[in-house]
C-alpha positions in Angstrom: -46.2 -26.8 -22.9 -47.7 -25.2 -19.9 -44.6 -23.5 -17.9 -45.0 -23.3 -14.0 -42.5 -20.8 -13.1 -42.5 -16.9 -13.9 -40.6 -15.0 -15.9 -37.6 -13.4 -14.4 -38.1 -9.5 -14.0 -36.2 -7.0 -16.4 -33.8 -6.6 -13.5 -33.0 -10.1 -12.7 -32.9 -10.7 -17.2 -30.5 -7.7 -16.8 -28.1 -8.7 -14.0 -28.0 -12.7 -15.1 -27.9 -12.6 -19.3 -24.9 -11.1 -20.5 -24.9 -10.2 -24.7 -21.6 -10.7 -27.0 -20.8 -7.0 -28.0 -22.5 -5.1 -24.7 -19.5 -6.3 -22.5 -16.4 -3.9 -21.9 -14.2 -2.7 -25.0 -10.7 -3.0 -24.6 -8.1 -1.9 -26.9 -5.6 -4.6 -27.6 -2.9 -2.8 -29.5 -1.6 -4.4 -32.5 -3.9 -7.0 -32.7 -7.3 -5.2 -32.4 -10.2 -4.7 -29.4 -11.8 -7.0 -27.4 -15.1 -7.1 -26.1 -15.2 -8.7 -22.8 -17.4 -10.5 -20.5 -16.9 -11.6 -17.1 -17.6 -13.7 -14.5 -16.2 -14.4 -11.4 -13.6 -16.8 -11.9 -13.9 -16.5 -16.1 -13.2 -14.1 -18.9 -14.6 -14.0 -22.1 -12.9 -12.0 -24.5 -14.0 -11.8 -28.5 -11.4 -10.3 -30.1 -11.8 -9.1 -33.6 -7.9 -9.1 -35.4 -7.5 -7.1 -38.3 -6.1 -8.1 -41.5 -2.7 -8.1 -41.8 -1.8 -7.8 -37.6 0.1 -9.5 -35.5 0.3 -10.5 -31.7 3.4 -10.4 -29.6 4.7 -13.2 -27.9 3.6 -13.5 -24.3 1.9 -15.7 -22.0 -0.4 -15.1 -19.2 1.5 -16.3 -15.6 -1.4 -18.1 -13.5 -3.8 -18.2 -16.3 -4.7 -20.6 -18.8 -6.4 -19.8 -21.8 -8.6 -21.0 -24.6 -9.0 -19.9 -27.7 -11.5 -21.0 -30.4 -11.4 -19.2 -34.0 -14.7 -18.2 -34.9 -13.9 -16.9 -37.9 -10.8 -16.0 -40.9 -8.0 -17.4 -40.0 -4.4 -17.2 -38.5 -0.7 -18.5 -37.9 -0.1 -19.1 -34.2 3.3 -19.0 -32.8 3.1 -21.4 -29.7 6.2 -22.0 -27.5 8.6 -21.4 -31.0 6.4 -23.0 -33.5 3.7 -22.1 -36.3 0.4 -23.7 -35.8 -1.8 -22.5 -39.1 -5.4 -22.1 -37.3 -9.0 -21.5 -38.8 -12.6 -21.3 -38.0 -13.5 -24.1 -35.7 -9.9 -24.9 -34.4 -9.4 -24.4 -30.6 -5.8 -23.9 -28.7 -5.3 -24.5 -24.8 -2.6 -22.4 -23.5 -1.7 -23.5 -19.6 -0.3 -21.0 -17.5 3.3 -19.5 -18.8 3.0 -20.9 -22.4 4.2 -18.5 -24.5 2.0 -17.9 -27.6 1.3 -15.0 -30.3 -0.2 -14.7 -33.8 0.1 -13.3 -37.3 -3.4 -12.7 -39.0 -3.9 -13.0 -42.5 -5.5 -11.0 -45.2 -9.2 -11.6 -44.1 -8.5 -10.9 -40.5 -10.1 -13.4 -37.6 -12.3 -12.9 -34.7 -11.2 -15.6 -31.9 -13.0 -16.1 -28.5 -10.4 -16.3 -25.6 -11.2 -17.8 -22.6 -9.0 -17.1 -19.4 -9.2 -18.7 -15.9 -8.7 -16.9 -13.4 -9.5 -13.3 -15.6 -6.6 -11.6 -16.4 -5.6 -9.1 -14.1 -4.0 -6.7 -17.1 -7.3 -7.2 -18.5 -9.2 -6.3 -15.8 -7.3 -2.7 -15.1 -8.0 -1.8 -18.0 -11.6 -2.1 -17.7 -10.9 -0.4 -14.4 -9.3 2.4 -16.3 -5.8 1.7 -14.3 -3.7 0.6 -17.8 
């Protein structure tokens, strides 16, 4: 098939295609580094959890967030309660839900997804945390 429009220049390729492990590494403590990607009014955050860690309880005020296991698997602790999570499975977290995680012996890698970004997040790409 013939195509009628041209090819965006390296610049334009550059400023509109983002690529999963060229966004900003941040160090998430106990429960690994992410590697995230933004938008304007969405985060993307692949998070790679080590074998064995764990995730504090916490929640995200004025942010809700998704999170889809893409690999290994986990126990997550949602508002009190275990909910055992593997590759394929997807929580929603609303704003204020309180949620944390213990990883298992293979570790997981989970994509989060946070409207509005998180603003902790985002100082410490900013080098303010």
């Amino acid at each position: 098939m013939e195509r009628k429009e041209p090819y965006a220049s390296k610049e334009e390729f550059d400023n509109r295609v983002l690529h999963v492990g060229r966004g900003h590494a941040v160090d998430l403590g106990s429960h690994g580094g992410a590697n995230i990607l933004l938008g304007e009014k969405i985060m993307l955050s692949f998070v790679d959890m080590p074998a064995n860690s764990f995730a504090d309880a916490h929640s995200h005020k004025d942010t809700e967030q998704v999170m889809i296991v893409l690999k290994g698997d986990a126990e997550f602790v949602v508002e009190g309660k275990i909910y055992p999570v593997q590759e394929g499975d997807v929580l929603i977290f609303g704003p204020d839900v309180e949620h944390g995680a213990y990883v298992g012996p293979h570790g997981a890698r989970v994509l989060d997804v946070f409207t509005p970004p998180r603003t902790d997040l985002l100082e410490k790409i900013r080098g303010k945390a």
